[in-house]
C-alpha positions as CSV (number, residue, x, y, z in Angstrom):
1,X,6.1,-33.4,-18.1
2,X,6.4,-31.4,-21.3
3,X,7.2,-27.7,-21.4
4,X,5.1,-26.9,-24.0
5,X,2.0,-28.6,-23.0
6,X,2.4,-26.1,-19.6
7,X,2.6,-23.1,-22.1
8,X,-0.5,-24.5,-23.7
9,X,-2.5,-25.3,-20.6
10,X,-1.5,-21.2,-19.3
11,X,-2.3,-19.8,-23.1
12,X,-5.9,-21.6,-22.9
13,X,-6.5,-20.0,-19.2
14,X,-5.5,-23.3,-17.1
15,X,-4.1,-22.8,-13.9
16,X,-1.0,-24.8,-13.3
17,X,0.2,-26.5,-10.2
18,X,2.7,-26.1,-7.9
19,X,4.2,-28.8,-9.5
20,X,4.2,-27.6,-13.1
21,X,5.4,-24.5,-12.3
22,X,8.5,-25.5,-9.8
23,X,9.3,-27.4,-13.4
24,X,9.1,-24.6,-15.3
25,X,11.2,-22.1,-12.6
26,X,13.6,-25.3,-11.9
27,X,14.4,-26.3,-15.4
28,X,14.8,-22.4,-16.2
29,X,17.5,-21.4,-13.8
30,X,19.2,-24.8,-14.7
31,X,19.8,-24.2,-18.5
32,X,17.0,-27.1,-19.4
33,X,14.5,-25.1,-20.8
34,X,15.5,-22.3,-23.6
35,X,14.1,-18.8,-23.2
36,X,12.3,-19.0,-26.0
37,X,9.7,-21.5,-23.9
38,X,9.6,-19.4,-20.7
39,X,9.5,-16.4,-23.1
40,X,6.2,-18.3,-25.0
41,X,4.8,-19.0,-20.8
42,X,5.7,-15.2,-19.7
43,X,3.3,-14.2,-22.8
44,X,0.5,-16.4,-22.2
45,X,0.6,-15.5,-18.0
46,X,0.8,-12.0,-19.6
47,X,-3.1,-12.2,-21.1
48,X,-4.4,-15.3,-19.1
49,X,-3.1,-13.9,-15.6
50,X,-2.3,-16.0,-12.6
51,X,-4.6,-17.4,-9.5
52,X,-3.5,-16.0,-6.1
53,X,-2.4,-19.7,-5.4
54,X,-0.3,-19.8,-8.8
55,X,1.0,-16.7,-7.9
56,X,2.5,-17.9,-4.9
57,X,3.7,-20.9,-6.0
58,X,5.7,-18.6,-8.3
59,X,7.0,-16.6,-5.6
60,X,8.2,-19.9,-3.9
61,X,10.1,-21.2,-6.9
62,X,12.0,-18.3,-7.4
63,X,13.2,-17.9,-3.8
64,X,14.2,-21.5,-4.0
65,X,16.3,-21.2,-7.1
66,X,18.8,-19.8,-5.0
67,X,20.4,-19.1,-1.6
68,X,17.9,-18.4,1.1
69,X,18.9,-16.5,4.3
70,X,18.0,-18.1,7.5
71,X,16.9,-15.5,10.2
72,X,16.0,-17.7,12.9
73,X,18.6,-16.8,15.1
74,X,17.7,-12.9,15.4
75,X,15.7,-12.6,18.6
76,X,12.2,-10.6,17.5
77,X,10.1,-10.6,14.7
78,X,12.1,-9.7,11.4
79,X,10.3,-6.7,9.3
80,X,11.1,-6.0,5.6
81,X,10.4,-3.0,3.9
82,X,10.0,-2.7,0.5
83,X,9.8,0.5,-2.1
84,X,8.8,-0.4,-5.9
85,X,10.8,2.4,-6.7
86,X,10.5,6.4,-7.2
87,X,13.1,9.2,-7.4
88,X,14.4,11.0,-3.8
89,X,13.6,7.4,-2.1
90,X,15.5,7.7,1.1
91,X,13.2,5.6,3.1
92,X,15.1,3.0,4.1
93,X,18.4,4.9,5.4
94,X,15.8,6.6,7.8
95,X,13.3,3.3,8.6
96,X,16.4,1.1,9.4
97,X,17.8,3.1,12.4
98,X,14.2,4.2,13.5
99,X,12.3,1.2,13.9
100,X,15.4,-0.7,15.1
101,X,15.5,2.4,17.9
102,X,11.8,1.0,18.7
103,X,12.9,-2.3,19.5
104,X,12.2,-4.1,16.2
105,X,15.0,-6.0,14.4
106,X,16.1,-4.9,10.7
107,X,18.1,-7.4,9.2
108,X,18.3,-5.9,5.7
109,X,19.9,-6.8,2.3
110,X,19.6,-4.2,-0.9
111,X,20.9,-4.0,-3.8
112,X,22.6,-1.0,-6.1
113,X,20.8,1.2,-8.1
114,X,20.1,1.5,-12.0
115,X,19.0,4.7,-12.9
116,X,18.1,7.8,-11.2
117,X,20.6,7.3,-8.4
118,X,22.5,4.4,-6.7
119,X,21.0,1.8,-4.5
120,X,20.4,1.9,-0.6
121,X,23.8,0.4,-0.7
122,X,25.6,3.1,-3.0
123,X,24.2,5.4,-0.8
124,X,25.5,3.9,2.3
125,X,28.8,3.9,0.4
126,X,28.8,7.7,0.7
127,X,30.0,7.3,4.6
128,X,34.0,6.3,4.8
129,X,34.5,3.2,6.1
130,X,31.0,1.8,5.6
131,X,31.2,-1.8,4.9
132,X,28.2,-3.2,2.9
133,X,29.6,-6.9,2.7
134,X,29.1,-8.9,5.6
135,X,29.1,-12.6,5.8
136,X,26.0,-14.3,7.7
137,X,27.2,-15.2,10.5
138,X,28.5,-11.1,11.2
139,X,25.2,-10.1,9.9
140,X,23.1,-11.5,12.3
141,X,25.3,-11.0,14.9
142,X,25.1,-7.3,13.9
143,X,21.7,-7.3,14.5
144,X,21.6,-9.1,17.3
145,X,23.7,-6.7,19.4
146,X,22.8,-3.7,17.6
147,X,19.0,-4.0,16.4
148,X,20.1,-3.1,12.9
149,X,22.1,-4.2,9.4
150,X,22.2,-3.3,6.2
151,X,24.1,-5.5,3.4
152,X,24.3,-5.7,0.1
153,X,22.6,-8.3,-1.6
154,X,24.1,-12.4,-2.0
155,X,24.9,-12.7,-5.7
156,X,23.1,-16.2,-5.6
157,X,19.8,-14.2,-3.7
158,X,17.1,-15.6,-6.5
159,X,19.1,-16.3,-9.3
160,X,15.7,-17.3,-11.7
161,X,14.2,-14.3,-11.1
162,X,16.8,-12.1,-12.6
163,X,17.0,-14.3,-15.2
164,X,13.2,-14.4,-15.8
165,X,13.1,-10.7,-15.2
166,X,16.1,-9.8,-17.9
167,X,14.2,-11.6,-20.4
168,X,10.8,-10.1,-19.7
169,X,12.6,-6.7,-20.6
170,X,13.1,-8.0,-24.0
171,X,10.0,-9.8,-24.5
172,X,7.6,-6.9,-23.5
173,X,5.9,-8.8,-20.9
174,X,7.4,-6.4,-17.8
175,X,4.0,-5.2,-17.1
176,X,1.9,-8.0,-15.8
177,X,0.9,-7.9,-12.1
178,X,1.4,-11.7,-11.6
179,X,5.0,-11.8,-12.5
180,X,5.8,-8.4,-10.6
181,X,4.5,-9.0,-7.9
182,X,6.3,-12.8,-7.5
183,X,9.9,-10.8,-8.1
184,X,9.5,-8.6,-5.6
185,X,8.7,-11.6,-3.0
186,X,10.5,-13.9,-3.9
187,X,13.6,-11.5,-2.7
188,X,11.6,-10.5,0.3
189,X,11.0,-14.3,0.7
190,X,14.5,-15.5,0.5
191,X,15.9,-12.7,2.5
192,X,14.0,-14.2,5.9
193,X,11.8,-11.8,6.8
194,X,9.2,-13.0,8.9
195,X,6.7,-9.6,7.8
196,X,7.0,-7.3,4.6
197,X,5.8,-3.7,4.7
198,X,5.1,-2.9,0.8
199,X,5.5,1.0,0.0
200,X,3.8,0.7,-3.9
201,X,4.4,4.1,-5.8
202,X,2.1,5.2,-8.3
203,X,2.2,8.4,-10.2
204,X,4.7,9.9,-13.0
205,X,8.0,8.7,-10.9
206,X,6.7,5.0,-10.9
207,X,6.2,2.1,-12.4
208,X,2.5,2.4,-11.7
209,X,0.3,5.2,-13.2
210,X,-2.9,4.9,-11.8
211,X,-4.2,3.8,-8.7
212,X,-6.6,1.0,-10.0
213,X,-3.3,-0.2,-11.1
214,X,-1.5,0.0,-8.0
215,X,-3.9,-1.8,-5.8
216,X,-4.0,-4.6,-7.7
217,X,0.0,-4.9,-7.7
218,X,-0.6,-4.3,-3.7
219,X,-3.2,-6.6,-3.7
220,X,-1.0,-9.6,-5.7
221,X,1.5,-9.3,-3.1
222,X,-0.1,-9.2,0.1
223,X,-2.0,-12.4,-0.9
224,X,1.5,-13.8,-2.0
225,X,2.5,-12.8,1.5
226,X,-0.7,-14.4,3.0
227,X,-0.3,-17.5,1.1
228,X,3.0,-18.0,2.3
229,X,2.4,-17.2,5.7
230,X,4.1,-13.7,5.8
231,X,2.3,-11.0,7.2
232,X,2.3,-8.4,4.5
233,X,0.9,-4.8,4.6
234,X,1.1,-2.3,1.2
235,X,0.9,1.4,1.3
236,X,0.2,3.1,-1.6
237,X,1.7,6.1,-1.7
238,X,2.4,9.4,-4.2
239,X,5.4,9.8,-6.7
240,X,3.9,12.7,-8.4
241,X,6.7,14.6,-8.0
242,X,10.2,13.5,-5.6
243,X,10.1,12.6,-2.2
244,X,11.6,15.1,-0.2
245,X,14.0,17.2,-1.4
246,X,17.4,15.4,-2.1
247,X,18.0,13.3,-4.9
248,X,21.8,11.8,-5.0
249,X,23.7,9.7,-2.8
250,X,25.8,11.9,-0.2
251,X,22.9,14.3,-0.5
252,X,20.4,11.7,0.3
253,X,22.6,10.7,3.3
254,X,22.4,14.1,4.6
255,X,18.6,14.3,4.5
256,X,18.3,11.1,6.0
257,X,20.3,12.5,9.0
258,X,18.0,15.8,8.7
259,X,14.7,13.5,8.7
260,X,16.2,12.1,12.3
261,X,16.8,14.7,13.8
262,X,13.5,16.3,13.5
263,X,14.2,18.5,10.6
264,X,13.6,16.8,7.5
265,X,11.0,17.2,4.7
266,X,7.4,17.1,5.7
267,X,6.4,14.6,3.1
268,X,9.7,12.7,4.0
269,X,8.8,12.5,7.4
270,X,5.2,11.6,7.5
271,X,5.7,8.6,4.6
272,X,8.6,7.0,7.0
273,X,6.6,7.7,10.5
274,X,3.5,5.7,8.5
275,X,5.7,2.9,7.3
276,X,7.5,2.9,10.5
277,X,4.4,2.1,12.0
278,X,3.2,-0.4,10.1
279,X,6.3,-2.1,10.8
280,X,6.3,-1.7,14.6
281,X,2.7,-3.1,14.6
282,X,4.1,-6.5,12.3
283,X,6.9,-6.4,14.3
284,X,4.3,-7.2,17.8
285,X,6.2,-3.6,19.3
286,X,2.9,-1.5,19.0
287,X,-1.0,-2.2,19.1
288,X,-1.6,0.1,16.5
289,X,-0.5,2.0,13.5
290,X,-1.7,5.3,15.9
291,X,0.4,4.1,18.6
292,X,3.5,3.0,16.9
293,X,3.3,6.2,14.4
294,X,3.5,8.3,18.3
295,X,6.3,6.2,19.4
296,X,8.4,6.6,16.8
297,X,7.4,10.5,16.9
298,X,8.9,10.6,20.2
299,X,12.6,8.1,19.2
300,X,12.8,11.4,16.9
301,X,12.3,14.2,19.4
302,X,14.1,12.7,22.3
303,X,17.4,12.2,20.1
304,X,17.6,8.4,20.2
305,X,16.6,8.1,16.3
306,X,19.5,9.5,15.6
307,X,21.7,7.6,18.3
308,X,20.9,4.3,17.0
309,X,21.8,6.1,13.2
310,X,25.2,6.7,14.7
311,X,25.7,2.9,16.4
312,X,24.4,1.4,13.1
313,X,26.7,3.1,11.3
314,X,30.1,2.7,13.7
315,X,28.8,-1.0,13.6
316,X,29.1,-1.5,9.9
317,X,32.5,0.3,10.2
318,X,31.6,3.6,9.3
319,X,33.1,6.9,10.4
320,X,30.0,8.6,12.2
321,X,32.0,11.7,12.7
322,X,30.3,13.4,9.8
323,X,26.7,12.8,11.5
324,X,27.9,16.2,13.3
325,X,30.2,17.2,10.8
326,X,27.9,17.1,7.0
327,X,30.9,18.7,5.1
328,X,32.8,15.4,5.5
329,X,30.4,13.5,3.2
330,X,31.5,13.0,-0.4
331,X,30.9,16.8,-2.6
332,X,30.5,17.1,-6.2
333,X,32.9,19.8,-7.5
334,X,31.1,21.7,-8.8
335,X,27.0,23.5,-7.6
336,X,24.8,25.9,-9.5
337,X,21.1,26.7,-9.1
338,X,18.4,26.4,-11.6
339,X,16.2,29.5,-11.4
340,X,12.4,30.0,-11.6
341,X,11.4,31.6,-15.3
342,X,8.1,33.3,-14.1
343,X,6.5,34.0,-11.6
344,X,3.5,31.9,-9.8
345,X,2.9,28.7,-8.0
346,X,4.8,25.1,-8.4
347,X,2.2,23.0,-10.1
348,X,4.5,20.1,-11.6
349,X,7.4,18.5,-10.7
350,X,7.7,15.4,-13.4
351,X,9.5,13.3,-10.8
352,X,11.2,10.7,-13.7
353,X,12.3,13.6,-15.7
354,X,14.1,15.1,-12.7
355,X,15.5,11.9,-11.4
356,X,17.1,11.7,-15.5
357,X,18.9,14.9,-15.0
358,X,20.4,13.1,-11.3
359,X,21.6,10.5,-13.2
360,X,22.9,12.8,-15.8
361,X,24.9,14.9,-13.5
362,X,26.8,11.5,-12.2
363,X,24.3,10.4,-9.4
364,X,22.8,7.0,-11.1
365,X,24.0,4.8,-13.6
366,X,22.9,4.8,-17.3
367,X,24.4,1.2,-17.5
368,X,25.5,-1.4,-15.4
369,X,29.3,-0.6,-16.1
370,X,28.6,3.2,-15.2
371,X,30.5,4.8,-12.5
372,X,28.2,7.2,-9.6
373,X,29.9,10.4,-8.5
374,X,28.3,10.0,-4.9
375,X,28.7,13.8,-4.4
376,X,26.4,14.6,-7.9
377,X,22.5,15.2,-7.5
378,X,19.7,17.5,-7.1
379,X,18.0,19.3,-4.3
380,X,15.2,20.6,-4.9
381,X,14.2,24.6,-3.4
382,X,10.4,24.3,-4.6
383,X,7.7,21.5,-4.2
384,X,4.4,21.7,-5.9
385,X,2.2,24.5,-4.1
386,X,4.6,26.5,-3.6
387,X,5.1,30.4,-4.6
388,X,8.0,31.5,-6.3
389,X,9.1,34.4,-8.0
390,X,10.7,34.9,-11.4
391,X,14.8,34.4,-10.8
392,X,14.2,32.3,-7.2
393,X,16.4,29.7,-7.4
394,X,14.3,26.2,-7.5
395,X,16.8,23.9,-7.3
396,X,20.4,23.2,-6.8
397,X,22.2,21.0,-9.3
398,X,25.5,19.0,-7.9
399,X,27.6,17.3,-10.2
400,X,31.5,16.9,-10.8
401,X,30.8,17.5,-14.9
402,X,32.6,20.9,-16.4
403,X,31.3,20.3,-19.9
404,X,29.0,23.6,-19.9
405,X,26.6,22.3,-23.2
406,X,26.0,19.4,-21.1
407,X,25.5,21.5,-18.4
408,X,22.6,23.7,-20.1
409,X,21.0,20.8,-21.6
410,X,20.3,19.3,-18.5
411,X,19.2,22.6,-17.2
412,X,16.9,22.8,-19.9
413,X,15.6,19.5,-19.2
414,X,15.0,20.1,-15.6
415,X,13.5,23.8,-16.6
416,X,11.1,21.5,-18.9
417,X,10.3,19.2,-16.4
418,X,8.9,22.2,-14.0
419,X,5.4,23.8,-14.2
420,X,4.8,26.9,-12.9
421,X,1.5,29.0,-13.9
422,X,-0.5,32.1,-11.7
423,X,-3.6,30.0,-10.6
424,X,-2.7,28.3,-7.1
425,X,-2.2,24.5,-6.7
426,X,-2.1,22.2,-4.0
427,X,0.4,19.6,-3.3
428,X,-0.5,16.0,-4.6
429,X,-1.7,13.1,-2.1
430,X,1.4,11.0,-0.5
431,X,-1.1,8.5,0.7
432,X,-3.6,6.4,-1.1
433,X,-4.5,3.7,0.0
434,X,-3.4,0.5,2.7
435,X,-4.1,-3.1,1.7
436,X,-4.2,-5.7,3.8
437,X,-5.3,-8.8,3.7
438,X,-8.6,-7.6,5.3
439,X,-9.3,-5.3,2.1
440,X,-8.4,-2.2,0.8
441,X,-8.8,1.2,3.1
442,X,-8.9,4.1,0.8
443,X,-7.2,7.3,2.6
């Protein structure tokens, strides 16, 4: 088997086997093939596209370049979630303890963020004592007794798909659905789950634009899932402007805790009740989205949501004391507000512009080598839709910076990211669309 005749074969719109491809993905990871080949293959799947079966195959190669985590031994069915990314994502910090409150296991391995703010894992980080390394055998006996874990990720977790992934960014073939959609599962894949729940943003704060766009991304991955025998559901949601209100790590902690006990964002709230759902009714605890979505209502309300918050946390070795006690989170050292310049309604919120100025005020990293002030970030005071008036303060900014030109430049580039005009405007959509593998259901 030649390398080239495979790039040939995908460049004249042949479909390749499972065989051809594990060659491909094998003699990748180990040093055999040069990038410039897979570089030359990436290209032609780029314009020629992949089968669903391809596609798959793909997905099966990467998770198998690596190590794979065996969930067996954790009683229940094992439910992923999965975000492609947008700015103020505190999803998981509040699906973890909730659906594990419901009775459905979440084993869960994230990584650290590059960007806008840190990873789920910098974010646990924030809590004193938290420890994010576990070794298998303590992480499934975490969930086991406690019905939740959260670890960082195994450096040797699919070790071709980084690779393939790092030179995609160089070789301008990020954007193709096929090869998207295999790195996300192929993680998912070798992390164990036994069902994925797929969150796929779309809008200014995401990687996908339009919706025609996102469903087929949610589309590629719930038949990867299907193919593979996982049982895989995508939502489609909004990232028009953030989700919620916080964007930081500390911050982010503290809406998460908010969002469980009843008084989080609206938008916040809703997205995790709908994913929560989704993952009950995977995870064989609820009948139906309707049922699961009431159930996890009532985990909130009754104070339990928040309980099981506090056990996870304890369990990992974390201080819970500042669940009742918020000022014991990590603080920037310095806060100011960003104030409306006219009157009127909210009408945009450029969600990647405003997750830039996090990261600029010490919340993400501009580079891997960056450090994250976990105190620094943004909370938003306004949402699109609503009224403000000239000199109301729209958002706070939190950072430990004392440089004031830096300062006003990223005020300016927040001020610029924020549209306000007389006419009134509605808020955008946070749900489009769920795929299953029944179809797509247009919300």
């Amino acid at each position: 088997m030649r390398t080239v005749d495979l790039i040939q074969k995908k460049r004249d719109g042949g479909e390749l086997t499972a065989e051809e491809i594990s060659f491909l993905i094998q003699g990748y990871a180990e040093g055999r093939i040069p990038d410039y080949q897979i570089a030359a293959w990436s290209m032609a799947v780029f314009f020629q596209g992949m089968t669903a079966r391809e596609t798959a195959e793909l997905t099966l190669a990467m998770a198998r370049s690596g190590d794979q985590m065996d969930l067996g031994s954790i009683r229940g069915v094992k439910v992923d979630k999965h975000s492609t990314g947008g700015v103020g994502d505190t999803t998981t910090l509040i699906l973890a303890p909730l659906v594990a409150a419901a009775g459905v296991p979440v084993a869960k391995m994230s990584g650290r963020g590059l960007g806008h703010t840190g990873g789920t894992i910098d974010k646990l980080e924030s809590i004193t004592g938290f420890q994010v390394e576990q070794n298998r055998e303590d992480f499934i006996d975490l969930v086991n007794k406690h019905g939740v874990a959260v670890i960082s990720q195994s450096g040797n977790i699919t070790p071709a798909d980084k690779q393939l992934y790092a030179l995609r960014d160089v070789t301008a073939t990020v954007n193709s659905i096929p090869l998207i959609a295999s790195s996300v599962m192929s993680k998912k894949i070798a992390s164990g789950a036994d069902a994925i729940v797929l969150d796929v943003k779309i809008g200014s704060g995401a990687f996908m634009k339009t919706i025609e766009d996102a469903i087929r991304l949610a589309q590629a991955m719930v038949d990867i899932g299907t193919e593979v025998g996982r049982e895989t559901v995508a939502v489609i949601t909004g990232m028009e402007q953030p989700l919620g209100r916080a964007i930081g790590n500390a911050l982010e902690i503290r809406e998460a805790m908010d969002t469980l006990r009843g008084q989080g964002p609206a938008d916040l709230t809703e997205l995790c009740l709908l994913l929560g759902a989704h993952m009950l009714v995977l995870g064989q605890a609820a009948l139906t989205v309707e049922e699961g979505y009431e159930e996890l209502q009532r985990l909130i309300e009754n104070g339990y949501a928040l309980k099981k918050f506090k056990e996870f946390v304890a369990a990992q070795g974390g201080t819970p004391s500042f669940i009742d006690q918020p000022g014991l989170l990590p603080s920037a050292g310095h806060s100011f507000t960003v104030t409306a310049p006219a009157s009127g309604f909210v009408h945009r919120l450029e969600a990647e512009e405003i997750g830039i100025c996090a990261m600029m005020l010490g919340a993400g990293r501009e580079t891997k080598q960056s450090a994250i002030d976990l105190g620094a970030g943004i909370v938003l005071l306004a949402k699109i839709g609503d009224v403000v008036e000239a000199g109301q303060p729209i958002a706070e900014l939190h950072t430990s910076l004392t440089d004031s030109s830096v300062l006003e430049r990223i005020r300016e580039r927040l001020l610029a990211a924020v549209t306000i005009a007389p006419e009134p405007a509605s808020a955008p959509p946070l749900i489009y669309a769920i795929v299953t593998k029944d179809g797509v259901k247009r919300v």
